[in-house]
N, C-alpha and C positions, 0 to 999 in steps of 0.2 A: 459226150465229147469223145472223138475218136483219138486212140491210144500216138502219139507222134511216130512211135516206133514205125508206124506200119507207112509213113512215106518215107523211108529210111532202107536204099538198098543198098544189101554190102556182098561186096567179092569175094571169097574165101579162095584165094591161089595156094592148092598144096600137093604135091605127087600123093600124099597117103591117101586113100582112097575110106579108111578108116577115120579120121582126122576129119576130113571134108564134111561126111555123113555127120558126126558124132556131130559137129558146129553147128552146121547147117539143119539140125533139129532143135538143139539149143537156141540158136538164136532166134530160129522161127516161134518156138514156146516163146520167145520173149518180146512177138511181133514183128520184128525185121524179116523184110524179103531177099530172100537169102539165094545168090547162084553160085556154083564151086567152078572151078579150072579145075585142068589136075597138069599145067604146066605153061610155061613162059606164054608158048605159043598158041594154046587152047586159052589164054586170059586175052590175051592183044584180038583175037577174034571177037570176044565177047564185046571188048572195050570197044570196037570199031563199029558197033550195031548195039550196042544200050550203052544209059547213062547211069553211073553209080554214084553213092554218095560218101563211100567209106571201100576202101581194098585192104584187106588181111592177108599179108602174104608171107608165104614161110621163107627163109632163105636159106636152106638146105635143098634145092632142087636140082634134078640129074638137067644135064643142056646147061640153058640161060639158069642163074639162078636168082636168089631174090633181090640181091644188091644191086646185080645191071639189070634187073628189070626195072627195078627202083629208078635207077638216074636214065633210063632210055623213056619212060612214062614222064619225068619232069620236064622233057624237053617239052612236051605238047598240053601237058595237065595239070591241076594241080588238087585234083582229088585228093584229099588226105590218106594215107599208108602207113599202115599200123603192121610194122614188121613181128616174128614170130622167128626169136634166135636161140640156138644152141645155148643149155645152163650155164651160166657163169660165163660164155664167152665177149668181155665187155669188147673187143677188138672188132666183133660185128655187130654190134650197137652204135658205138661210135662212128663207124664208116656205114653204116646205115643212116645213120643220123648227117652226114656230110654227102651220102650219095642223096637225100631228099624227103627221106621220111618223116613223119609228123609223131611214131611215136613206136617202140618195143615194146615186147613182153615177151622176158626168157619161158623156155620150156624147160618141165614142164609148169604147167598154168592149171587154176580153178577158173571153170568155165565163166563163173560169175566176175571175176577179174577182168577178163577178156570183155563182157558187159559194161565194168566199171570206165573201163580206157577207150571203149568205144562213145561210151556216153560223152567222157570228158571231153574226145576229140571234137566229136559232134558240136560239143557246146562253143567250142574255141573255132567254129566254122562261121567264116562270116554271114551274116544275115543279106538279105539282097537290098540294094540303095533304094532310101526311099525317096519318092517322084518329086516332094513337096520339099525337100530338105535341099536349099541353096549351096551350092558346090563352096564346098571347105578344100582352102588346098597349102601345100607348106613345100616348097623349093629346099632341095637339097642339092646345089648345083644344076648339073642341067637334068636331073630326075624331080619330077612332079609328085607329090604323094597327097590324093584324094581323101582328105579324111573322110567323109560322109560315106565315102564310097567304099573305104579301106580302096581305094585302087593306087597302083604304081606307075607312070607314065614316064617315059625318056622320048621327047619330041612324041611323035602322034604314035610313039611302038609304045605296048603295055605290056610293064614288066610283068612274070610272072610269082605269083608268091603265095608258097604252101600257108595252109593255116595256121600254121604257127608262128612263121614268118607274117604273116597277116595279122596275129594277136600280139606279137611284141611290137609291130611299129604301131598298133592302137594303144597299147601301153606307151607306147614312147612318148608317140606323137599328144596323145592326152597332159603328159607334163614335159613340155621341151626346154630342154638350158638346167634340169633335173637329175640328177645322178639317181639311180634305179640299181638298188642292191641285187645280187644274185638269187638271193634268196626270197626276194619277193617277183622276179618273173617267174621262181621254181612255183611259188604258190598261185601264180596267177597262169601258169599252164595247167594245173593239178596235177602235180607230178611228185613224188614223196622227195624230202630232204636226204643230203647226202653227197658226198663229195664228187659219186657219180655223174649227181643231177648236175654239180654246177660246172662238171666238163659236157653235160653235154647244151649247155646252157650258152659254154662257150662256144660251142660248135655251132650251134646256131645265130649267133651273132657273127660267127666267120663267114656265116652262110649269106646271110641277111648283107652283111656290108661288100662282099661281089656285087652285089647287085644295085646298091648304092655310090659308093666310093670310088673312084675313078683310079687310084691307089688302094687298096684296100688293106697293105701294111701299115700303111701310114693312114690312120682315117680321119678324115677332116668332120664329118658330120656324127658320125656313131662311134661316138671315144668313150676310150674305157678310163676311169676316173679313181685312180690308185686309192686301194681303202676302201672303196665306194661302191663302184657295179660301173654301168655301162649309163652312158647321157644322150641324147639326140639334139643337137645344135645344127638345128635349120638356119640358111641366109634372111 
């Protein structure tokens, strides 16, 4: 049986030239097919002639740096983006996380970490619809959301929506008119406990109900349920 890793290719966007190498042997030992950037504009090249399944990108870069390549890649993709921020700086995690990203890891890092959170993301990657499985679907106003499919539809435009944005409304959409604690979407992204996690837990529910909710202060279908967590109440 051949290893999964090895249909698995990821981008390593980083100026360090040191940093790129070191990765991109690591990962390769670990079967991923591995290309580097060494900046905004040497990645959007890449991206316009291959297709990837996973981008690591630092956001400390000279030019464009990691954040707006982040939200300038969400307008067209939804590849999963596994940012790479300054120690301890939660201020770029957070607005990482609301520019698009699917997932940090402060520097510095154990390379096997960086393995660990790739896996996870990977796993939190939708599967592709299967042909035989009769369309499942759930109205949220005038947004469609394709269970089977995990797809999002507003009239015949499809939304777009990162994996993780893709794994909480499979969590949702699985128990609806259900209040869903913080601390169980934290476990059900793999992501460690902490007060961290469930800001940034919020943040992607901020993220997720733009795209929903026609209001998105006021939310009529993705309410948050004092005490409780977050609910999904389809029409």
């Amino acid at each position: 049986m051949s290893d999964p890793a090895m249909d698995v290719h990821i981008l390593i966007v980083d100026d360090d030239q040191r940093i790129r190498d070191l990765l991109r042997k690591f990962l390769s030992r670990q079967g991923f097919l591995v290309s580097g950037a060494r900046d905004a504009a040497h990645a959007r090249r890449l991206l316009e002639n291959l297709e990837f399944d996973l981008i690591v990108l630092d956001v400390m870069m000279p030019g464009e740096d990691g954040l707006s390549l982040t939200r300038a890649l969400r307008e067209t993709i939804t590849t999963p983006i596994l940012l790479l921020t300054a120690r301890g700086d939660a201020n770029d995690r957070i607005t990482g996380l609301e520019a698009g990203a699917d997932d940090y890891l402060p520097k510095p890092f154990e390379p096997r970490e960086l393995v660990a959170r790739i896996n996870a993301i990977l796993r939190r990657a939708p599967l592709g619809p299967r042909k035989d499985e009769p369309p499942k679907t759930m109205q949220l106003g005038p947004v469609r959301y394709d269970i089977g499919r995990g797809e999002m539809w507003q009239g015949e435009t499809q939304v777009r929506l990162t994996s993780t944005e893709q794994t909480l409304m499979r969590i949702f959409a699985a128990e609806p008119h259900t209040p869903i604690t913080r601390q169980a979407l934290i476990e059900a992204l793999g992501r460690d406990h902490g007060q961290a996690q469930e800001r940034a837990i919020d943040v992607q529910i901020t993220r997720l109900r733009r795209k929903i909710e026609s209001d998105p202060k006021s939310p009529r279908y993705l309410q948050t349920v004092r005490g409780a967590g977050y609910m999904l109440v389809p029409d």
